[in-house]
The first five atom37 places (N, CA, C, CB, O) and aatype in JSON, in Angstrom:
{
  "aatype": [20, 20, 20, 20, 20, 20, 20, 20, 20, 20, 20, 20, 20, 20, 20, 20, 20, 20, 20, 20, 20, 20, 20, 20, 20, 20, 20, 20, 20, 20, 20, 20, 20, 20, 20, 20, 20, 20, 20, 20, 20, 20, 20, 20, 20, 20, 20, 20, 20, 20, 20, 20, 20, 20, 20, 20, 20, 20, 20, 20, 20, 20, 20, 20, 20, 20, 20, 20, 20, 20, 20, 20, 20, 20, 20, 20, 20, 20, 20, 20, 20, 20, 20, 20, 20, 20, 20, 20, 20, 20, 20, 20, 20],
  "atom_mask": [
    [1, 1, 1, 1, 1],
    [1, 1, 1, 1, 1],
    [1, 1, 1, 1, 1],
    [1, 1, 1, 1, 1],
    [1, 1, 1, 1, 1],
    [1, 1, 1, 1, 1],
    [1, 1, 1, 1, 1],
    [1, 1, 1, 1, 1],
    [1, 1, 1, 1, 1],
    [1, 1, 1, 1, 1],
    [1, 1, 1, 1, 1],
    [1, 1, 1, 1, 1],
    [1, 1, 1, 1, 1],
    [1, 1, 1, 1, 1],
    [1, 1, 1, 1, 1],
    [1, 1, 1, 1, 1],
    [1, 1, 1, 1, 1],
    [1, 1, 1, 1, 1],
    [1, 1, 1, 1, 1],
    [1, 1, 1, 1, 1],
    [1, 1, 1, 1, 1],
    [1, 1, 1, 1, 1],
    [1, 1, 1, 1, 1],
    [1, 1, 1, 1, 1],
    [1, 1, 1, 1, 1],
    [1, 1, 1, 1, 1],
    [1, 1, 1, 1, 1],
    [1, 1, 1, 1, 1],
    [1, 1, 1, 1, 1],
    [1, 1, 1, 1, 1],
    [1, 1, 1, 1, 1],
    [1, 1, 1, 1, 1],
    [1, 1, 1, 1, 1],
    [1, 1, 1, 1, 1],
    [1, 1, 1, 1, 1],
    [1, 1, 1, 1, 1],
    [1, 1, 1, 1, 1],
    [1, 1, 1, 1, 1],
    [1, 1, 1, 1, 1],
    [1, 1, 1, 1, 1],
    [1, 1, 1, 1, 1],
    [1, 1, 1, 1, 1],
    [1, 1, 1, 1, 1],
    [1, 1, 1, 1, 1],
    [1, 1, 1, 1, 1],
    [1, 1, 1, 1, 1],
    [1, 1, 1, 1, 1],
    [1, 1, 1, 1, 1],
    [1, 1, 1, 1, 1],
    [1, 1, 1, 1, 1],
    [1, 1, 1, 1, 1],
    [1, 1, 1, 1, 1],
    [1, 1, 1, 1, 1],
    [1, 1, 1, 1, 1],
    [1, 1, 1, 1, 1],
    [1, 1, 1, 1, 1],
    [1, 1, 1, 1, 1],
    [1, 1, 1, 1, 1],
    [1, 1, 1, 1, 1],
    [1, 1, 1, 1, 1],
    [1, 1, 1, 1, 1],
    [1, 1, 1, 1, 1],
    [1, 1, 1, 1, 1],
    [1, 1, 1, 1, 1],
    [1, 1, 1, 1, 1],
    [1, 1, 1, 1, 1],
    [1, 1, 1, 1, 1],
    [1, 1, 1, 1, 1],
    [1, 1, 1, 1, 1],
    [1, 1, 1, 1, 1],
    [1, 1, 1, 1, 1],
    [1, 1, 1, 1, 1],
    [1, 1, 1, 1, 1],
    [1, 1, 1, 1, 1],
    [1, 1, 1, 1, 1],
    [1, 1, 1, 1, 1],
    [1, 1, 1, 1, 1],
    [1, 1, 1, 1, 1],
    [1, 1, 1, 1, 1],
    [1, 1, 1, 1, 1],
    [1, 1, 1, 1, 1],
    [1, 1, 1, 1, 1],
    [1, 1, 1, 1, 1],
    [1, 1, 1, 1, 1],
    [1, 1, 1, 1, 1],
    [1, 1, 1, 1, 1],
    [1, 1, 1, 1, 1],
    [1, 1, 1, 1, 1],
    [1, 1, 1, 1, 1],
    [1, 1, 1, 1, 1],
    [1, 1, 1, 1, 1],
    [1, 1, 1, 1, 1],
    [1, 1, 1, 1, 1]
  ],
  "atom_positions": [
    [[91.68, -130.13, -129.32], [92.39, -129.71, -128.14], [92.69, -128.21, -128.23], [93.69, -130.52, -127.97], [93.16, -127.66, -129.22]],
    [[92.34, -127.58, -127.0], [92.57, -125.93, -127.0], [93.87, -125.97, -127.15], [92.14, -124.98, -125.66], [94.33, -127.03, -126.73]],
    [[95.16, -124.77, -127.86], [95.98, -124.58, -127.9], [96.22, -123.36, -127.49], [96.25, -124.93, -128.71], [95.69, -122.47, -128.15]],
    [[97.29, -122.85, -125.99], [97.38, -121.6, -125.95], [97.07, -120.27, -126.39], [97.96, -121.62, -125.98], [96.43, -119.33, -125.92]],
    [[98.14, -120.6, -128.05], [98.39, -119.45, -128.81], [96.56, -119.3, -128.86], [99.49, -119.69, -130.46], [95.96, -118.57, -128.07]],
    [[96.01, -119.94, -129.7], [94.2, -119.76, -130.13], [93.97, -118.98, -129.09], [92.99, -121.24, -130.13], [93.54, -117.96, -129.64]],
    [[93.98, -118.7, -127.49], [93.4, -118.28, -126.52], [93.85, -117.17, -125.88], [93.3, -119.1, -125.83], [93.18, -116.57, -125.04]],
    [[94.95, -116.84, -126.22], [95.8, -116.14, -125.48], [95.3, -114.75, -125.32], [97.08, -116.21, -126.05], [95.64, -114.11, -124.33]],
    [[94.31, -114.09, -126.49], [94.02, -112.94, -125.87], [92.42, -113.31, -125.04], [94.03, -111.66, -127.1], [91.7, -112.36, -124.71]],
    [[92.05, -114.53, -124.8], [90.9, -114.75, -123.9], [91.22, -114.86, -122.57], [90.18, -115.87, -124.21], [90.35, -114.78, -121.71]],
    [[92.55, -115.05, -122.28], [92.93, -115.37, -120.93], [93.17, -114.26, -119.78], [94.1, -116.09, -121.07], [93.76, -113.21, -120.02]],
    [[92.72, -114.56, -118.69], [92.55, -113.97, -117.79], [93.96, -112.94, -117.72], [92.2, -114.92, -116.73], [94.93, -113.7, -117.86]],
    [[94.32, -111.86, -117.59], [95.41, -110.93, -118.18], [96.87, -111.3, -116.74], [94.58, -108.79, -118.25], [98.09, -111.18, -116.66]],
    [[95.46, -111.89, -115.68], [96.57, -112.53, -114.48], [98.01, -113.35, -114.71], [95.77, -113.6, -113.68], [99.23, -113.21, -114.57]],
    [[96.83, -114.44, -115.25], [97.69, -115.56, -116.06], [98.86, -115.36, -116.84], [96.96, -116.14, -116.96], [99.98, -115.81, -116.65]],
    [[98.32, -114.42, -118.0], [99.36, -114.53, -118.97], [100.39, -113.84, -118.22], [99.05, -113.92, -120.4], [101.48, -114.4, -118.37]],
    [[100.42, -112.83, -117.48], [101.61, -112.01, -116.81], [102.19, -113.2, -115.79], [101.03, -110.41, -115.88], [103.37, -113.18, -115.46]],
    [[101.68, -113.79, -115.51], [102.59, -115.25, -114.8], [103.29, -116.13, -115.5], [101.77, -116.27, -114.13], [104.34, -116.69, -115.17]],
    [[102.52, -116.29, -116.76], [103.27, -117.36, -117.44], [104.35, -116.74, -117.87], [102.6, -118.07, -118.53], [105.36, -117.45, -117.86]],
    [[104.5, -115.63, -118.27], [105.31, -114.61, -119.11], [106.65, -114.43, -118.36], [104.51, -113.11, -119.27], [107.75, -114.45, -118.9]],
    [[106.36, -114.24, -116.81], [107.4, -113.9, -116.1], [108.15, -115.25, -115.31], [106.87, -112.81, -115.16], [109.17, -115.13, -114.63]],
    [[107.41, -116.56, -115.53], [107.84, -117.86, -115.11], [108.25, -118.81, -116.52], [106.57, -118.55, -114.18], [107.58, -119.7, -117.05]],
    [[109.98, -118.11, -117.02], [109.9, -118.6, -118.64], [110.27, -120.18, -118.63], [111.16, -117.67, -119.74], [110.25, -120.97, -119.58]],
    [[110.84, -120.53, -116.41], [111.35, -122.02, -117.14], [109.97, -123.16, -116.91], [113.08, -122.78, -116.14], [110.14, -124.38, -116.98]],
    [[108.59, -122.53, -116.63], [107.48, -123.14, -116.44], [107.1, -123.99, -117.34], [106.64, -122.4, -116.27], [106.23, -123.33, -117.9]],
    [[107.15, -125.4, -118.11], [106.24, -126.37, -118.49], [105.04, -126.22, -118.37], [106.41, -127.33, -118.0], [104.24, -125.91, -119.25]],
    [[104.79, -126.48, -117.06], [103.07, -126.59, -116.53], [103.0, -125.66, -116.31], [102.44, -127.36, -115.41], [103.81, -124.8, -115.97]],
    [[101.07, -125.7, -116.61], [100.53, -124.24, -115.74], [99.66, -125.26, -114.46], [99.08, -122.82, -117.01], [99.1, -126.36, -114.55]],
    [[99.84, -124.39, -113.39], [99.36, -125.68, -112.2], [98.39, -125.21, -112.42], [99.77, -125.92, -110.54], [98.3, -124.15, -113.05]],
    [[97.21, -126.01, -111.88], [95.95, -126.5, -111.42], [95.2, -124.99, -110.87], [96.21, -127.81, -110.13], [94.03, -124.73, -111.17]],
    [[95.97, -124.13, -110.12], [94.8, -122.98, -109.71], [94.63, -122.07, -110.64], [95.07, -122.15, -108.47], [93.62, -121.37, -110.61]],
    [[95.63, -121.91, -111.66], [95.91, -121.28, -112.74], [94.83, -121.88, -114.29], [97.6, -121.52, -112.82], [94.17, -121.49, -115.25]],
    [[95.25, -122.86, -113.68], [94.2, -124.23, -115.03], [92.81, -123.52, -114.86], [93.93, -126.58, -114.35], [92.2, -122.95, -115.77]],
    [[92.3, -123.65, -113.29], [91.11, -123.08, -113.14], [90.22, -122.04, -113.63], [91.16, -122.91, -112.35], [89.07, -122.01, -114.07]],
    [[91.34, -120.99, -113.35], [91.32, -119.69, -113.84], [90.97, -119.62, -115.57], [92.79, -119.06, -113.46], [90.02, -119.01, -116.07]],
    [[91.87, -120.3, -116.21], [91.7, -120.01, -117.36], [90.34, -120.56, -117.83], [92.8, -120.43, -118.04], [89.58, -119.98, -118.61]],
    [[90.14, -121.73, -117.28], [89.31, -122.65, -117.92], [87.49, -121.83, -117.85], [89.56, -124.34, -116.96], [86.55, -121.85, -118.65]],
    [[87.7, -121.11, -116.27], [86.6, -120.25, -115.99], [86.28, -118.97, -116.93], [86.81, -119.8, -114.66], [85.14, -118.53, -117.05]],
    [[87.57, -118.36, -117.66], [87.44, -117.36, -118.29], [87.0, -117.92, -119.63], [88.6, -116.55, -118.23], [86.26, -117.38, -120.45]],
    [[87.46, -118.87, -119.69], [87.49, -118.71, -121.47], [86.05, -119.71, -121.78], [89.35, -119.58, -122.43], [85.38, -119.55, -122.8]],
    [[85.68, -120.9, -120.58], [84.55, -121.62, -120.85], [85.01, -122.6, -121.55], [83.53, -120.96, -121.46], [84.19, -123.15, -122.28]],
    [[86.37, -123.12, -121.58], [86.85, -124.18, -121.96], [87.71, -125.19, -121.66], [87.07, -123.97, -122.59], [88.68, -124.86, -120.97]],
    [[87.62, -126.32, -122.0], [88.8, -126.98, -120.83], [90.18, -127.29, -121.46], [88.27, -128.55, -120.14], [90.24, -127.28, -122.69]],
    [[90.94, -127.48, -120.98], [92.43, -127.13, -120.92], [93.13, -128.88, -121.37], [92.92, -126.39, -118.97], [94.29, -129.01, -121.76]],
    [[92.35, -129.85, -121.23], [92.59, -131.45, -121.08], [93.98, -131.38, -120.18], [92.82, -132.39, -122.79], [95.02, -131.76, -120.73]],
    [[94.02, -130.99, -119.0], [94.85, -131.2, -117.74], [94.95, -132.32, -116.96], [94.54, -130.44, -116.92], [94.0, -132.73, -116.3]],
    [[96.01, -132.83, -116.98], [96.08, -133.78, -116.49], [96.0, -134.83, -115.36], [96.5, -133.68, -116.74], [96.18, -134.04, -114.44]],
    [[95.91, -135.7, -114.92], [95.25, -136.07, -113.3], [95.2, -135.17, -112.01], [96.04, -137.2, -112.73], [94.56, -135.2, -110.96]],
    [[96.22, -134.31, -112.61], [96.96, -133.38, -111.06], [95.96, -132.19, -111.48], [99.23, -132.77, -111.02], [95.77, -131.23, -110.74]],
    [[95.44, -132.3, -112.53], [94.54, -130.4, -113.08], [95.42, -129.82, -113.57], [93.91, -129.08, -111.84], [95.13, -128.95, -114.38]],
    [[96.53, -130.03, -113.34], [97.84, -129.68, -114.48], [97.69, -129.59, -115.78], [98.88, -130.62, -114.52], [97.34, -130.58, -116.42]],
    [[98.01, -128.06, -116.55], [98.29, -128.47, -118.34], [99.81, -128.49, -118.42], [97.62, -127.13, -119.67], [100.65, -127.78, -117.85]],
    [[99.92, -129.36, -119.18], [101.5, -129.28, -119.61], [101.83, -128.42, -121.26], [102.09, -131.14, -119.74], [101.14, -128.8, -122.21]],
    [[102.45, -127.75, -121.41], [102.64, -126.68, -122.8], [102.77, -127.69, -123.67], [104.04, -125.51, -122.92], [102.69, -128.79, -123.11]],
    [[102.99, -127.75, -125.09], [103.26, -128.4, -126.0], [104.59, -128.15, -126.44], [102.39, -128.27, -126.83], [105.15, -127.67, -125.46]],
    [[105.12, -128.19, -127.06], [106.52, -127.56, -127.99], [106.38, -126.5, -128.66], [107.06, -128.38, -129.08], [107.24, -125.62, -128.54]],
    [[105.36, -126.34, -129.45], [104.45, -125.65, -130.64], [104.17, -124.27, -128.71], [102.36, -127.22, -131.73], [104.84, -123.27, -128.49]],
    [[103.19, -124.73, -127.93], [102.93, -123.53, -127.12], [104.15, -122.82, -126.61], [102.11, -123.89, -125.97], [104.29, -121.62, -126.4]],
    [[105.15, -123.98, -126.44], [106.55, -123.28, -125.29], [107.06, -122.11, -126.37], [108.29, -124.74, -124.79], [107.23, -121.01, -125.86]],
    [[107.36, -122.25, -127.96], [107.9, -121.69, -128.62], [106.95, -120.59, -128.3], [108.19, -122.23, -129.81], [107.43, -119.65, -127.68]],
    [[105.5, -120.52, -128.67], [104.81, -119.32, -128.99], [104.86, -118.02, -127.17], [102.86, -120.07, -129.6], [105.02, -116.84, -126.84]],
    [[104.63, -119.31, -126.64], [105.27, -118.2, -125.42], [106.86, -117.68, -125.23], [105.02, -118.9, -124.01], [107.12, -116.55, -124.83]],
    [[107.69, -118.53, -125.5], [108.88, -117.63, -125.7], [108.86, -116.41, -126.6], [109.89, -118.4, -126.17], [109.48, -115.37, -126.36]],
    [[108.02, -116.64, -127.79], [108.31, -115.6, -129.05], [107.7, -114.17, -128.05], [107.14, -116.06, -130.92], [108.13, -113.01, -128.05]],
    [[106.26, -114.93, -127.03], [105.6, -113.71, -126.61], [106.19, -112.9, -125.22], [104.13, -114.12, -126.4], [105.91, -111.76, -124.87]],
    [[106.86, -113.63, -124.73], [108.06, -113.1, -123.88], [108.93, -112.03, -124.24], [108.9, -114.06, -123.7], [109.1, -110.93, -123.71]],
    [[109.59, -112.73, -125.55], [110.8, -111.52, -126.14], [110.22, -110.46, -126.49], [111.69, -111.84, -127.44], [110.48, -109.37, -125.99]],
    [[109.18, -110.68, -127.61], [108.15, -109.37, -128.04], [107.78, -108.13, -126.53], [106.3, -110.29, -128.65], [107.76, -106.9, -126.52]],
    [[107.56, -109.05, -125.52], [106.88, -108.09, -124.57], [108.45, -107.37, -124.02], [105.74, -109.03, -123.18], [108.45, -106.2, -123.66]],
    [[109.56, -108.08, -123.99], [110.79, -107.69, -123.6], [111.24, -106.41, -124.27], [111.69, -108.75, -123.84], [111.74, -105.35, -123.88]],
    [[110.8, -107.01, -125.66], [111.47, -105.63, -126.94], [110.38, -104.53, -126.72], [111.43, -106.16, -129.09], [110.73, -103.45, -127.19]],
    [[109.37, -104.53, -126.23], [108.51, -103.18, -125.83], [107.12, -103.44, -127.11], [109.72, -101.3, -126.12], [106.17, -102.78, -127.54]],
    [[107.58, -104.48, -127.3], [106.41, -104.72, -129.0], [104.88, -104.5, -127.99], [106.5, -107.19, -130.14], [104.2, -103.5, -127.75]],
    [[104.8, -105.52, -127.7], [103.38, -106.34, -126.64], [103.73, -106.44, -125.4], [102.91, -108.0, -126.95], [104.76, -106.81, -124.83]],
    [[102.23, -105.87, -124.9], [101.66, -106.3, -123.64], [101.16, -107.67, -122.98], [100.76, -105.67, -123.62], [100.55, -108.38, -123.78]],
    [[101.23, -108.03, -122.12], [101.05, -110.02, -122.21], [100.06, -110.18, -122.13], [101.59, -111.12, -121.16], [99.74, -111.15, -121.43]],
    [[98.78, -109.24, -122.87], [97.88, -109.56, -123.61], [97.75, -109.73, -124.85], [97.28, -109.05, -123.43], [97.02, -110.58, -125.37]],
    [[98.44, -108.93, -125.41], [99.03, -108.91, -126.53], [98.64, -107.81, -127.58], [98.87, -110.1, -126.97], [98.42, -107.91, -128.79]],
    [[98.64, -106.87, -126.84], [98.35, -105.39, -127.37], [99.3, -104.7, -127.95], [97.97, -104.55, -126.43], [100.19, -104.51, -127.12]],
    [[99.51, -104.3, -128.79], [100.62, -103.41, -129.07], [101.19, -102.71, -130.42], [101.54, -104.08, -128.67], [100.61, -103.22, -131.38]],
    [[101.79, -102.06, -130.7], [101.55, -101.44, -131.96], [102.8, -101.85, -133.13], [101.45, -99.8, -131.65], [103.35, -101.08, -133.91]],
    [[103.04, -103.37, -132.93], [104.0, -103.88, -133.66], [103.56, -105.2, -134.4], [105.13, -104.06, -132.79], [102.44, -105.45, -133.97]],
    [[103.86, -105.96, -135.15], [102.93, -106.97, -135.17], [104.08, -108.79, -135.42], [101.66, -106.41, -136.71], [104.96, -109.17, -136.2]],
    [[103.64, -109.13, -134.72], [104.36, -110.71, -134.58], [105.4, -110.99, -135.57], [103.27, -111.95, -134.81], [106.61, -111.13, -135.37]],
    [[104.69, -111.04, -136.75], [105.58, -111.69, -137.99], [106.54, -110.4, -138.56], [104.43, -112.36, -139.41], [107.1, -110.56, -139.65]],
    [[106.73, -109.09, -137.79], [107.14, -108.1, -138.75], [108.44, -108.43, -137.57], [106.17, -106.35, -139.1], [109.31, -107.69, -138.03]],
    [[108.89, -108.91, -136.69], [109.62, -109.23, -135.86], [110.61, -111.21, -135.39], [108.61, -108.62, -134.98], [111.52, -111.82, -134.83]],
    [[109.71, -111.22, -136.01], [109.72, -113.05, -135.83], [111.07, -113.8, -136.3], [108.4, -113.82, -136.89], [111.3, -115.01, -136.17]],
    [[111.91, -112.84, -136.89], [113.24, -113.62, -137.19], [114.35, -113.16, -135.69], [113.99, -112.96, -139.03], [115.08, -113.87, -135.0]],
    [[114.09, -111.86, -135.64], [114.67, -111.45, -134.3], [114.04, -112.17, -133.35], [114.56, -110.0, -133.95], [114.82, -112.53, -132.47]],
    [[112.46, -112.64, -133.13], [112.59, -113.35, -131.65], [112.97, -114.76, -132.06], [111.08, -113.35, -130.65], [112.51, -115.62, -131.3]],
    [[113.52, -115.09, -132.81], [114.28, -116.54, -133.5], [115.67, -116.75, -133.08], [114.39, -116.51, -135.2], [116.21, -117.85, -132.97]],
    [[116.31, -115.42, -132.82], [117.41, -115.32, -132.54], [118.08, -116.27, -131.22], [117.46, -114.02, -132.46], [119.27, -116.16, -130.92]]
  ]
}
């Protein structure tokens, strides 16, 4: 099963700036599913509706990538000149 985090710098740069800025989002709907699934050439295992639902493991890694982009670390591609784990107790906070 694809897992976000694995993809996240394959994803369409649309996306991630949606998911990023929609933090109480679960699902990514169906036109969004599309999107990704077209960029990356993989499928998402979405559910009857074309719906993905996050995991626990994804919701955390997008919160961590939220705060990071908040603190000026990363771009919600995930560019930037700081690096995840040198920060990771502060986005724990």
């Amino acid at each position: 099963m694809t897992n976000i985090s694995s993809i996240w710098t394959r994803i369409d740069p649309g996306v991630q700036q949606w998911v990023l800025e929609n933090p109480g989002c679960v699902v990514l709907p169906r036109t969004l599913v599309n999107r990704v699934e077209a960029t990356i050439g993989e499928s998402l295992h979405a559910d009857a509706h074309g719906e993905y639902w996050f995991s626990g493991e994804e919701l955390i890694f997008l919160k961590a990538r939220r705060r990071a982009q908040e603190l000026g670390g990363y771009t919600a591609a995930g560019q930037g000149d700081r690096r995840f784990h040198d920060h990771a107790e502060m986005l724990d906070r």
